[in-house]
C-alpha positions as a printed Julia matrix, in Angstrom:
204×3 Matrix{Float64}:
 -20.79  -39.89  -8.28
 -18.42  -36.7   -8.16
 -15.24  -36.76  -7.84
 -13.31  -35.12  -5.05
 -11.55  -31.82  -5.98
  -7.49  -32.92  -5.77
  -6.11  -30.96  -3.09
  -2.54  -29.49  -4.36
   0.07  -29.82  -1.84
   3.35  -28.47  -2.3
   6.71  -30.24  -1.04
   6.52  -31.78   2.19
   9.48  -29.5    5.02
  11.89  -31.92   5.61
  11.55  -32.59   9.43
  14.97  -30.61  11.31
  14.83  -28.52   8.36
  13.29  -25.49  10.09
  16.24  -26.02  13.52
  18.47  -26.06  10.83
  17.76  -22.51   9.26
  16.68  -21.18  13.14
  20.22  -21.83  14.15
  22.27  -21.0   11.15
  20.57  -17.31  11.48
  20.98  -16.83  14.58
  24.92  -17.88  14.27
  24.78  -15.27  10.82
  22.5   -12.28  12.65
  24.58  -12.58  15.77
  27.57  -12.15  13.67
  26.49   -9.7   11.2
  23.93   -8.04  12.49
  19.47   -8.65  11.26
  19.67   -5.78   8.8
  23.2    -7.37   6.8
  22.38  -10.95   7.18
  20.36  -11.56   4.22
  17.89  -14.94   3.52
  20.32  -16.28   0.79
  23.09  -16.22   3.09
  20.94  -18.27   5.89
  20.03  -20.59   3.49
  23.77  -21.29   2.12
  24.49  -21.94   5.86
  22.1   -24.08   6.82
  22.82  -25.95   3.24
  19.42  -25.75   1.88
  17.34  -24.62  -1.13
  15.99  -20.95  -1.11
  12.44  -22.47  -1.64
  12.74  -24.38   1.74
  13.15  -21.15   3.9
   9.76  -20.12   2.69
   8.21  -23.21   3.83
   8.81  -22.54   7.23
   9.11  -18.55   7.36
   6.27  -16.18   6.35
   8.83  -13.3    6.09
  12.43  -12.14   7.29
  10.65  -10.62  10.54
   8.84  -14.04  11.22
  12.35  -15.64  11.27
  14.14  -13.1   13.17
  11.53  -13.67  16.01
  12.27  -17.21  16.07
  16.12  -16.51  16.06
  15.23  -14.11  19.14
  13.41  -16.6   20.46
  16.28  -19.49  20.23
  18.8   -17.58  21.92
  16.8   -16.39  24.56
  15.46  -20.01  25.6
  19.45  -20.5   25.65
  20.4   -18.06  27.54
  17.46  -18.79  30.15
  18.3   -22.4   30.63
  21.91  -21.32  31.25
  20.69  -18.71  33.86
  18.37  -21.05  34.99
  20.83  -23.48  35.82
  22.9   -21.3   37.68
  20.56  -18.81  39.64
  18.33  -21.95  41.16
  21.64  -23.87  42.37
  20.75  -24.07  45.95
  24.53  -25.67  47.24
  25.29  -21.97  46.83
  23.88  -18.6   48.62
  21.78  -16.54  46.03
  23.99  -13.7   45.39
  26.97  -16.16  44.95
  24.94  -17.75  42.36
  24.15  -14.36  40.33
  27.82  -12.99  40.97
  29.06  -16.43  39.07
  26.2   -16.1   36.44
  28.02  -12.98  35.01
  31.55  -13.87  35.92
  30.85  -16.85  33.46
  29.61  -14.35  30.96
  32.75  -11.93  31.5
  34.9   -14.76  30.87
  33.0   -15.99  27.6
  33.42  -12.21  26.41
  36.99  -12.16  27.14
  37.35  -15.2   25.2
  35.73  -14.34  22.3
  37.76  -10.88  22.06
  34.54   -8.64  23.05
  32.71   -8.92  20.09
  28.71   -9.6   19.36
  27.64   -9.06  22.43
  24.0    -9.75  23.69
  21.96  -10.85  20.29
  18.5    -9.5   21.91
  20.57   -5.98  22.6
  21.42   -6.34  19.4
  18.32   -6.66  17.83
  17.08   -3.99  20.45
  19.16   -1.12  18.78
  18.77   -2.49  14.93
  15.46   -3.5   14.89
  13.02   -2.71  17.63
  11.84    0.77  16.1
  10.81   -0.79  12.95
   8.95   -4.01  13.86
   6.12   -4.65  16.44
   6.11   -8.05  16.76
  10.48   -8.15  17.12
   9.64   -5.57  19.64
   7.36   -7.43  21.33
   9.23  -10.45  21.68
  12.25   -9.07  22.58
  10.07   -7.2   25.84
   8.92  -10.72  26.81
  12.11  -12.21  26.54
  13.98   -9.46  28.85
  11.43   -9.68  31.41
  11.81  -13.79  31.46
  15.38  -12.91  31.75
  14.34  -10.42  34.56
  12.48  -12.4   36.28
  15.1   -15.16  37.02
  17.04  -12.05  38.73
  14.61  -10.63  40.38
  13.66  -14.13  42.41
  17.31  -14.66  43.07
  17.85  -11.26  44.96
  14.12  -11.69  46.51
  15.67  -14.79  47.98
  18.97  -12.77  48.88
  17.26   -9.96  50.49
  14.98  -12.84  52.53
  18.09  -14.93  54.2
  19.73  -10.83  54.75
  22.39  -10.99  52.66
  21.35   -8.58  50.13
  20.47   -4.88  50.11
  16.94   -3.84  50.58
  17.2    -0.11  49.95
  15.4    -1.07  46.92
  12.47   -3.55  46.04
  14.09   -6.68  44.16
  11.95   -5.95  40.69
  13.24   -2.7   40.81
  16.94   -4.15  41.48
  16.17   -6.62  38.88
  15.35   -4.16  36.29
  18.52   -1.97  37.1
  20.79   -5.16  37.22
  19.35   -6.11  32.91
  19.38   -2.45  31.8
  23.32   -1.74  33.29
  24.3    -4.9   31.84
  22.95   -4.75  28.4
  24.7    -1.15  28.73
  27.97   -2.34  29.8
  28.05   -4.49  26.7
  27.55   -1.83  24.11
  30.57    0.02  25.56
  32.64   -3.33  25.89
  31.97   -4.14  22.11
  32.84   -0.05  21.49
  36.2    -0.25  23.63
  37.2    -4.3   22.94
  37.66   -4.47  26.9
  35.9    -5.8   29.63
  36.35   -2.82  31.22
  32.85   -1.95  31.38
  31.42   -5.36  32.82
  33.96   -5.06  35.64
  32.68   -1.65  36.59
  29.18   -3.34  36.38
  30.32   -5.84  38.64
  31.75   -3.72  41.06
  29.07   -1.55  41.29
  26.26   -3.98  41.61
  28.5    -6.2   44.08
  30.44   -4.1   45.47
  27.98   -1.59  46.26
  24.18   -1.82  44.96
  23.27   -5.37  46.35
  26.05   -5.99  49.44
């Protein structure tokens, strides 16, 4: 009888191990930026061998989608949370949604920002599939404001000058905006004129 060809495996991922490197990157790239947070550095933090990483990541782009990926499915639970909250009226709900964000800023002396805006201006010209995930990822995010001012503009206490996607759309792009100037001037300058202008004016 033949024998059966042995089938070389090599070492097993250690199950968490994969989390483990997902969310000490995203801690490092959020920090540092994609381009200067390197694979050594991700694998110090996560406290792991080199070898491991490879296990789990094809490349350096692979793992930056996943990082993309983690804090996006984050940051959508969290807006989630607060834009479905029906004890409050819809535009209440979105006006606390980034009030709580204003207030993390503040807190953590305007720095860092949006990681997917970051990624946008580092890395978006130079990778398809980053590019690609970071598109799906905004209009997710878009689509969670979009339904909230639908509903607004439905009960009459929003705006409808404009079509809610289009709102929606506005209501992303100023905001990713406003943060690039906040992390520029260290003030929150810029998200209060957001807020003004999209409360005060735009949606009321």
């Amino acid at each position: 009888m033949a024998s059966r060809p042995v089938v070389r495996r090599g070492p097993k991922p250690k199950p968490g191990t994969r989390g483990t490197l997902v969310q000490a990157g995203l801690s490092l790239m959020h920090a540092e930026g994609y381009a200067a947070t390197g694979i050594q550095a991700v694998v110090e933090e996560a406290g792991v061998p080199k070898g491991s990483f490879y296990n789990h990541f094809a490349s350096k782009e692979a793992f930056g989608a996943e990082v993309i990926d983690a804090y996006s499915e984050r940051t959508q639970a969290k807006l989630r949370d607060i834009l479905t909250d029906s004890s409050r009226a819809p535009l209440a709900r979105l006006e606390a949604y980034f009030d709580d964000r204003i207030e993390a800023f503040r807190a953590s002396g305007y720095v860092r920002g949006c990681l997917m805006g970051n990624f946008s201006a580092e890395a978006a010209d130079h990778s398809a599939l980053i590019r690609e995930r970071l598109a799906g990822h905004f209009a997710a995010w878009t689509g969670l404001i979009e339904a909230c001012i639908a509903e607004a503009q439905a009960d009459g206490s929003a705006a409808r000058r404009f079509p809610a996607p289009l709102l929606a759309d506005f209501v992303m792009n100023s905001w990713e905006g406003a943060l690039l100037r906040m992390r520029v001037e260290k003030s929150d300058a810029p998200l209060l004129a957001f807020r003004q202008v999209v409360f005060g004016g735009l949606l009321a």
